[in-house]
N, C-alpha and C positions, 0 to 999 in steps of 0.2 A: 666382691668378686672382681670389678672393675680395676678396684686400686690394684689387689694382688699382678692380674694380666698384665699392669700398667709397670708393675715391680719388674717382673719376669722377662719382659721385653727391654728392659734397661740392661739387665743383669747383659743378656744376649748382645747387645749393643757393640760393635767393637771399640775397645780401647783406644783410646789416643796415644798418637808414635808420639817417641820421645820427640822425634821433630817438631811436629804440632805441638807437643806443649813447650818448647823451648822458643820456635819461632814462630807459631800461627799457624804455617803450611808448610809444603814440602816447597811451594814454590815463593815462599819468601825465604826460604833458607839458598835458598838456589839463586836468588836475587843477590841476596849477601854477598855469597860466596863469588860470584860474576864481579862482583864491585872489587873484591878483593884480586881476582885475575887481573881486571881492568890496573889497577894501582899496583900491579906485580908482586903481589902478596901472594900469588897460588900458583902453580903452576898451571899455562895456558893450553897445554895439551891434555893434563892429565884430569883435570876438574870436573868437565865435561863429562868423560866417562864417569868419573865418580858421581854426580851427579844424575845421571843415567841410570846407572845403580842403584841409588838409594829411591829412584822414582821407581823401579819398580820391586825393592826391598818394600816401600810403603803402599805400593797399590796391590800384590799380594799377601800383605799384611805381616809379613816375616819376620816382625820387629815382636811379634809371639812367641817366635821360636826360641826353642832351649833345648841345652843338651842335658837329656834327665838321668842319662844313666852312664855307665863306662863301656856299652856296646855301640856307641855312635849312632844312637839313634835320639832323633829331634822331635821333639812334640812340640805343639802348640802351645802357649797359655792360654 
């Protein structure tokens, strides 16, 4: 019974953003990305915000969302 509960509650688990599994975290992707402003690789205005975004693209979990159907409506994964 135990193991099953122990299954069940994985399944539930949320998913790791493609962030996390490409860079760790959201905030080592953010560190990168800073390095690259810093060296003029990014734009220094615009990074920021992007990065603002994707912090809370990943902290309400959005990186779930999908459009399922042709009425513009988004569901979760």
């Amino acid at each position: 019974m135990l193991k099953r509960v122990a299954r069940l509650e994985a399944q539930r688990a949320p998913k790791a953003s493609p962030i996390e599994v490409l860079y760790g975290s959201v905030d080592g992707f953010a560190a990168e990305c800073m390095e690259g402003v810093a060296s003029g690789k990014l734009c220094p205005v615009d990074m920021p915000i992007i990065l603002d975004c994707i912090r809370r693209w990943h902290r309400d979990g959005d990186y779930g969302a999908r459009r399922t159907n042709c009425n513009g409506v988004w569901n979760r994964a």
